[in-house]
N, C-alpha and C positions, 0 to 999 in steps of 0.2 A: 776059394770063396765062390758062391754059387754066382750065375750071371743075374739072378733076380735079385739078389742082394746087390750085388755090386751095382746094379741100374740103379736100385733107389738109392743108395750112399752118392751118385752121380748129379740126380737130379735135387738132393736135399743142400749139395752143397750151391746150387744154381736157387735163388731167392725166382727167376721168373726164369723158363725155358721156353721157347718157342719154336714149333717140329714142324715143317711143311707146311708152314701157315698158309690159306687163302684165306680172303676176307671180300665182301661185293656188297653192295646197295640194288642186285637183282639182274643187273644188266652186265654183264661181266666181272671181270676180279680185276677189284682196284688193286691188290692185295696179294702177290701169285709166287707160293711158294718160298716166303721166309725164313729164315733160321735164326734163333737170334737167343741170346742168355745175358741175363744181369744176375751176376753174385749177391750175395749176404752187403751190406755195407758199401756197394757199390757204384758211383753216377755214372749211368754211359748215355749219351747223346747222340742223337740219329739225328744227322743231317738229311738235306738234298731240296732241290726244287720245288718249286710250287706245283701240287697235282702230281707229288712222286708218290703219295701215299702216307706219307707221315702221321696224320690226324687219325685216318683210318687204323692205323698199327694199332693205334691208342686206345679209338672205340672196339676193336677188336679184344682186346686186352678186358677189357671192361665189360665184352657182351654188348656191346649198343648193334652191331652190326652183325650180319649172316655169317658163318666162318666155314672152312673146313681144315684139317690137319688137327695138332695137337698144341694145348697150352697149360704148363707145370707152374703149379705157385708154391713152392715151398715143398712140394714132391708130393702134390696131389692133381691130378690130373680137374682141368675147372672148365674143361671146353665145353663142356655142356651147361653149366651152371647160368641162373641166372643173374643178372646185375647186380642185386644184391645182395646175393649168397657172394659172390667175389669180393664185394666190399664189407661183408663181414667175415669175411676171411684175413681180411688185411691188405686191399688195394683200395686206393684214392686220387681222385685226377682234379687235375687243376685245370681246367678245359682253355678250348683256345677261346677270345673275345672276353673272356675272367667269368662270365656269366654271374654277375654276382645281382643282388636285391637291391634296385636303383633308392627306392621309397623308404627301403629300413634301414637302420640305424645297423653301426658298424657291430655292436654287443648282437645283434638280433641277427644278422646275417650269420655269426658262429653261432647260435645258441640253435640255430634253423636244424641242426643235424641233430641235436637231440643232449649232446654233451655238454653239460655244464662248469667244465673245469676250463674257465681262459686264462689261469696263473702262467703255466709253461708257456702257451701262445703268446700271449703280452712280452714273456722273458726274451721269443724270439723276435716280437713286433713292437717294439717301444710305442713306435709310431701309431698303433692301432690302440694302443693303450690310452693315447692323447685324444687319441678323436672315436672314443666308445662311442658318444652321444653322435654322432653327426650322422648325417643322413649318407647313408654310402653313397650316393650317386652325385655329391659335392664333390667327392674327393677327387685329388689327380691321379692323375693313367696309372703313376706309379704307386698309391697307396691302394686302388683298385686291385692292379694284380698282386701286391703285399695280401688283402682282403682274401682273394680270391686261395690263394695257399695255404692261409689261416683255417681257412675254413675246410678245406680238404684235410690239413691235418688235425683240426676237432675230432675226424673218424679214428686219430691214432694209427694211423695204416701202417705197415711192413713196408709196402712198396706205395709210394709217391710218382704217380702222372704228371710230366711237366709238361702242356703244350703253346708252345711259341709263351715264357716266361718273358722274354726281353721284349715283345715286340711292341713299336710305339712310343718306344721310353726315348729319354735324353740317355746321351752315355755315362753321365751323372749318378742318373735313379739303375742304371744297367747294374753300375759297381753297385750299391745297396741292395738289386736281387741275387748277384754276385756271394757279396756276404750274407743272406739267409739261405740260400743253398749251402753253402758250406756248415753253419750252424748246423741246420736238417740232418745232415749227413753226419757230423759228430754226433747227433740223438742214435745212431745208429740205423737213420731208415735208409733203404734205397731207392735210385734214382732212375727213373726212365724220362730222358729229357728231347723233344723233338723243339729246336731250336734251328735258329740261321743264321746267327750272332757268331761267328768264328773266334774272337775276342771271351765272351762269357764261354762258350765254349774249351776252349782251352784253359781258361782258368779253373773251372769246375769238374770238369770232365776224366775219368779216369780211361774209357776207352769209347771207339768212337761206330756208328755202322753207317754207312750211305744209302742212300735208297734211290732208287732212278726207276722210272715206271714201276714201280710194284716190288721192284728186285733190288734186294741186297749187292751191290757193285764193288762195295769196300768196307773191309772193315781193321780194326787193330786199336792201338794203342796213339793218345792225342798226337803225338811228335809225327808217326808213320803213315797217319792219313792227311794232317796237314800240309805234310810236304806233297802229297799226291797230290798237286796242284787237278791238274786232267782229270779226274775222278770227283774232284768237289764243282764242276763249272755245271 
């Protein structure tokens, strides 16, 4: 088999690849030199610190930030792309803070992307189904960030942007994003989750990366970076 063949049957089995990533806001690289791949069907979770980079991975992914190195979605190369060519491609982020429509009603905040089918969303949001009418910005933390994923997946994406999904919640409403992650993930989309929830983590998680200043520190499978106690501090 040729090696150009053999690359692309590499990268088409990798749903996102990430090649010597740098990422910056101007003034250095938040961002220095990552590697990182999520399969077809697959959640993995990037831990670490506050200011390791996490968010930045995210907006990288997405174009919001300056990059250099390389980024594969589905084995086409999108590093140059902009924002929106990426998420019509099949990426959608649930951003950190939910960033959702304080003033509009829970129907208007999904309808805001332009998709009009909220049969399957309802199927995964009961909750969201009960409170169409309400004014988003009533509801609580945790119906917010329910809202907030609703509406990322109105775009239909391949790949699903999680960032900080638990954060703020009771341990309560944690298990209930707990169970829409997993739903998601039976629709067969995949998971790029930056979390600090250790608990939601292992529950959802099929493998896991670390991040510490910029750099990838640890990575593998939930059981083998948990126990790396020293690598997750």
């Amino acid at each position: 088999m040729k090696a150009g063949l053999l690359w692309k049957l590499i990268l088409v089995r990798g749903m996102l690849k990430v090649e010597e990533l740098y990422a910056s806001y101007g003034k250095g690289d938040v961002i220095k030199g990552i590697n990182l791949e999520v399969l077809g069907g697959e959640t993995v979770a990037v831990l670490g610190p506050n200011g390791a980079g996490k968010t930045t991975l995210l907006k990288a992914i997405c174009g919001l930030v300056k990059t250099r190195g390389k980024i594969f979605f589905n084995g086409r190369e999108i590093s140059k792309l902009k924002t929106n060519e990426r998420i019509a491609l099949g990426i959608a982020i649930s951003p950190e803070g939910r960033r959702i429509f304080p003033k509009m009603s829970v129907r208007d905040n999904l309808l805001i992307t332009g998709s009009k089918k909220l049969d399957e969303i309802y199927e995964i949001f009961p909750r969201l189904k009960e409170r169409e009418d309400q004014i988003a910005g009533t509801l609580s933390g945790g119906e917010q960030q329910m809202l907030s994923i609703a509406r990322a997946l109105m775009l239909k994406p391949k790949l699903l942007l999680l960032d900080e999904p638990s954060f703020g919640l009771a341990p309560i409403v944690i298990e209930t994003i707990s169970d829409v992650i997993r739903k998601i993930k039976e629709r067969g989309v995949s998971i790029l989750m930056v979390e600090q929830n250790l608990s939601l983590v292992a529950d959802v998680a099929d493998r896991i990366y670390v991040l510490s200043g910029g750099e990838i520190v640890d990575s593998g499978s939930v059981g083998d970076v948990m126990n790396n106690k020293l690598r997750l501090l």
